[in-house]
C-alpha positions in Angstrom: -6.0 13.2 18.2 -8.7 10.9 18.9 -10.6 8.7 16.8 -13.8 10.9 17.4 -12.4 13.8 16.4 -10.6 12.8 13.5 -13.6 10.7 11.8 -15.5 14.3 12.2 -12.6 15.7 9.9 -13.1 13.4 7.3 -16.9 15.1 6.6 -15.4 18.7 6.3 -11.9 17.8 4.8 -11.1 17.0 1.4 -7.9 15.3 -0.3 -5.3 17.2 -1.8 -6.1 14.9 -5.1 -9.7 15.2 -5.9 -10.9 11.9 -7.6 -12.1 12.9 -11.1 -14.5 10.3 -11.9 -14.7 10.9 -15.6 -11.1 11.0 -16.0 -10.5 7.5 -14.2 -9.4 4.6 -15.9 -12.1 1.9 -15.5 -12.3 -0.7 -13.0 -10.0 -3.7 -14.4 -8.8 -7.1 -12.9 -5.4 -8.6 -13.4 -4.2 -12.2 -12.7 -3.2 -12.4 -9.1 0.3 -14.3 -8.1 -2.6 -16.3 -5.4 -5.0 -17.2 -7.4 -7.2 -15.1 -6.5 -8.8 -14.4 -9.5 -12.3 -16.5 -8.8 -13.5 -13.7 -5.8 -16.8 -12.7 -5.9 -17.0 -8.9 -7.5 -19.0 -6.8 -4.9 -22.0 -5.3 -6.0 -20.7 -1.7 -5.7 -17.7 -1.9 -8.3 -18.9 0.8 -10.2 -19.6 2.8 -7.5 -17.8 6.8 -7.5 -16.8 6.5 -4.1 -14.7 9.5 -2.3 -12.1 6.4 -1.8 -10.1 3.3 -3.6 -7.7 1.2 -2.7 -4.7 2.2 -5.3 -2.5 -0.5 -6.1 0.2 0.8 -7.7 1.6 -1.8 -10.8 5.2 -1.9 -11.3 8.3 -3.8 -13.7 9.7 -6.2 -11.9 13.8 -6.2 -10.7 16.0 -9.0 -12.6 16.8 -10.4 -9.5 12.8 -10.3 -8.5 12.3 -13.1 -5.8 8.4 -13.5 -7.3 6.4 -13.3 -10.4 8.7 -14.0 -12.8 6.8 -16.4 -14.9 3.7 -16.6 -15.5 2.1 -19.8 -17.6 5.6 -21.3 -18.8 6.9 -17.8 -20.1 8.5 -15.2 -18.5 5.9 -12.9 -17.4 4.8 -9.1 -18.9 3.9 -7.2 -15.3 1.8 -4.8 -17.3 -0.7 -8.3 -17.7 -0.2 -9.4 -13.9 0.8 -12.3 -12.5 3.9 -10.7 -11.2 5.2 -9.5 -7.8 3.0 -6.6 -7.7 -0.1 -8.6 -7.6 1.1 -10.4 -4.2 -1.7 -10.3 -1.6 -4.4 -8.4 -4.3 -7.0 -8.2 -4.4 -8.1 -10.3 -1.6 -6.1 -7.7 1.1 -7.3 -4.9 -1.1 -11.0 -6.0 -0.7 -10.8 -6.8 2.7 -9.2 -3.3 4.1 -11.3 -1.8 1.8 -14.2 -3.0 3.9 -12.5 -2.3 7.4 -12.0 0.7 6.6 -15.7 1.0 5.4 -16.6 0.1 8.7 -14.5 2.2 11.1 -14.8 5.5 9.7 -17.1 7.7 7.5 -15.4 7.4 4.3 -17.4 6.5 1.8 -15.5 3.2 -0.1 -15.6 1.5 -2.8 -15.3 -2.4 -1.9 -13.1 -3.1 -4.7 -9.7 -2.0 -5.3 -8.0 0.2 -8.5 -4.8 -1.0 -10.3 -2.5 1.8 -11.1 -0.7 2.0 -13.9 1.9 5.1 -14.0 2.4 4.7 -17.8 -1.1 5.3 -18.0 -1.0 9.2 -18.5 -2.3 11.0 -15.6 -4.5 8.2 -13.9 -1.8 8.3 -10.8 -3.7 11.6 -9.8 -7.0 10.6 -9.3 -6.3 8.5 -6.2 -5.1 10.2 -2.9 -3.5 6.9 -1.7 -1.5 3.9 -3.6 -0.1 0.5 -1.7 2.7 -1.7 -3.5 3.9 -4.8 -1.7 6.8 -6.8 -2.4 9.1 -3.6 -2.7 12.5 -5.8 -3.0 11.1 -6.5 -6.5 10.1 -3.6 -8.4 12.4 -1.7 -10.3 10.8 1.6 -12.1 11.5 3.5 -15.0 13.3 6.9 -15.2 9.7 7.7 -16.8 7.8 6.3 -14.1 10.2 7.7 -11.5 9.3 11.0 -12.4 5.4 10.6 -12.8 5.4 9.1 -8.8 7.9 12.0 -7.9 5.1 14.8 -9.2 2.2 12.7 -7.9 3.9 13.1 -4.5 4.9 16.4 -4.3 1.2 17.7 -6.1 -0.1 15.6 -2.5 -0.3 11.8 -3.3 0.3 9.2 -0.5 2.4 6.1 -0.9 2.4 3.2 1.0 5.0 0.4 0.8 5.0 -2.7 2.7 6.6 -6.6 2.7 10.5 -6.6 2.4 12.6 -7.8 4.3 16.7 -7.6 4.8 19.3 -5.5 3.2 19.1 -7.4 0.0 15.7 -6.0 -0.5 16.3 -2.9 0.6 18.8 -2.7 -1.2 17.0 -3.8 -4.6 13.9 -1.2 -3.2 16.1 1.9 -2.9 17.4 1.7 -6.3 14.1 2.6 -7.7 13.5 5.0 -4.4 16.9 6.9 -5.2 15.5 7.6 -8.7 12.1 9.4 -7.4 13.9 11.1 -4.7 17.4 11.4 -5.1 17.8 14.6 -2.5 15.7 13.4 0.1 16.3 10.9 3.0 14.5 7.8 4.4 14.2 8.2 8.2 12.5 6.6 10.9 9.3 8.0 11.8 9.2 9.6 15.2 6.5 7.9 17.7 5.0 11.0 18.2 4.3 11.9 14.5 0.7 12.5 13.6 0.4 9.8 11.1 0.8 7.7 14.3 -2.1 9.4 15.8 -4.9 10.6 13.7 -7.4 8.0 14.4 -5.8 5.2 16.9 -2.9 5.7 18.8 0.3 3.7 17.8 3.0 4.0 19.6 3.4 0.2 20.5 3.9 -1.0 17.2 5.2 -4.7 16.6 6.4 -6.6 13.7 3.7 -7.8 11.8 4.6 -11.3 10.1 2.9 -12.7 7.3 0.9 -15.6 6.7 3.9 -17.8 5.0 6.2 -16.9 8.6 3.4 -18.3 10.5 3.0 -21.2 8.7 6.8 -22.0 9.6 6.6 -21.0 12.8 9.3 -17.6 12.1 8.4 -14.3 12.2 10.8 -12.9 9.2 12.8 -13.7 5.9 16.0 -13.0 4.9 17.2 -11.6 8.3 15.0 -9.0 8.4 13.9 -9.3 12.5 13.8 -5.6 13.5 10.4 -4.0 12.0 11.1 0.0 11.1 8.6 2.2 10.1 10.2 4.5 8.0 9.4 7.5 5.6 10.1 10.1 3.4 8.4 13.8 4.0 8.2 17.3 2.0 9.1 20.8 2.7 6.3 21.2 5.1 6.9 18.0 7.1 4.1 15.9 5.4 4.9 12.2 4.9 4.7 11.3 1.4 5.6 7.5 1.5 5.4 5.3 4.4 7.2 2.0 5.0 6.5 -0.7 7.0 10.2 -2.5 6.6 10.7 -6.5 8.0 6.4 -6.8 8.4 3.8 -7.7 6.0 1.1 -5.3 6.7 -0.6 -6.7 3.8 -1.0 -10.1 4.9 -2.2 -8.8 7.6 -5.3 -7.3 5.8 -5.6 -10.5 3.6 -5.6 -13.3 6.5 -7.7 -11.3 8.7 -10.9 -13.6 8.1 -8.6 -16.6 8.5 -8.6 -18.5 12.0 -4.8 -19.9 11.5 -3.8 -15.8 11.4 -3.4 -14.7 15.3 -5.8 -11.3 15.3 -3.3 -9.2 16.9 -1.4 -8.9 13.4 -4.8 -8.1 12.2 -5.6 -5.3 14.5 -2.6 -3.7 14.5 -2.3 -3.4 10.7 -5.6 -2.1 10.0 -4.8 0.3 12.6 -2.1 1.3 10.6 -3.8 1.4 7.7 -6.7 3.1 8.2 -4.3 5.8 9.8 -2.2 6.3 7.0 -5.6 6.8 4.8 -7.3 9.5 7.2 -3.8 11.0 7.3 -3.3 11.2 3.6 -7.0 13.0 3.6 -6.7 15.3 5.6 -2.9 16.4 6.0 
């Protein structure tokens, strides 16, 4: 499909998950693991907007490479600070606005924290992004709120972890949402490789700290996959970008020492995965 056609979509299609502005929680900041708590709030942060930028909060693993302490103490991930909070809301803001300006979604500029403890507030958001996936380790309560969030039609993408190690530590949380279905490779010719741009050259996507050493990858991680997991009727529910930092991508894309190619390709991806969650 080409980017013409699927930008006209977005005008006559709505999201499986409506956003319910009076049930939302309201906008709230954390700490961020970057210190990027100082950024300018855009003007529009109260805005109801048909999109946000979801960023799904989650406990961290024992054996949690980040975020483990947080001013001398060992840090509450319910208060920030930990591995969640890797790349926001500085990537958040910045795809937000890319996104803003390559299709006809109407976005808000700042970015939602998501809670699933936090009754129901999952379902107001069509889309959620974690990062850091080698770190989080959920609940059997929390398990089961993303599990219905997905199969009533939520989106989740997840993004920067690298090697079996992580994997490892990400599919122990995975398993427990969806214990009967697989993680496969998604097939170049899938859709969500196509709605707007057309993807099938992908490339690993490093992030900011491999540039800065001159690598590409961590932990042994040097093959990127792009994997996923999809329901009864062939939709992709989660999406992950496994051995690239798509994130970083989003967060250094203003920044000189960050080669733009890394840039382009992951808001490609990006903005692909959110027409696709719209309107599939």
């Amino acid at each position: 499909m080409n980017s013409r056609k699927a930008l006209l979509l977005i005008g006559s299609s709505a999201a499986l998950l409506t956003v319910l502005y009076a049930a939302q929680r309201p906008f709230r900041v954390y700490p961020s693991m970057e210190a990027y708590d100082d950024i300018e709030l855009p003007t529009d942060w109260q805005d109801k907007a048909e999109w946000v930028f979801a960023r799904l909060m989650y406990p961290q693993h024992p054996q949690a490479r980040f975020g483990r302490f947080m001013y001398g103490r060992w840090a509450d991930w319910r208060e920030g600070g930990t591995s969640w909070t890797q790349d926001y809301p500085r990537a958040d803001r910045h795809f937000a606005g890319a996104l803003r300006r390559l299709s006809r979604v109407h976005v808000r500029s700042v970015e939602q924290p998501v809670n699933l403890d936090d009754g129901d507030d999952a379902f107001n958001y069509p889309w959620m992004n974690a990062g850091e996936m080698g770190d989080w380790r959920l609940t059997a309560a929390q398990a089961a709120s993303l599990r219905e969030y997905l199969l009533r039609g939520g989106f989740l993408m997840l993004d920067d972890f690298w090697g079996q190690q992580e994997w490892n530590r990400f599919t122990e949380s995975m398993e427990r949402v969806f214990p009967d279905r697989p993680i496969v490779e998604i097939d170049d010719a899938d859709p969500i490789f196509h709605t707007v741009y057309d993807l099938d050259e992908r490339y690993q996507i490093p992030g900011q700290w491999a540039i800065a050493r001159g690598e590409m990858s961590r932990n042994g991680g040097t093959t990127p996959h792009w994997r996923g997991i999809f329901d009864d009727h062939g939709r992709a529910m989660v999406v992950m970008s496994f051995n690239s930092d798509v994130g970083d991508s989003w967060e250094w894309a203003d920044d000189e020492r960050y080669p733009e190619k890394y840039s382009a390709l992951g808001i490609r991806i990006g903005v692909n995965y959110v027409i696709y969650s719209m309107t599939h």
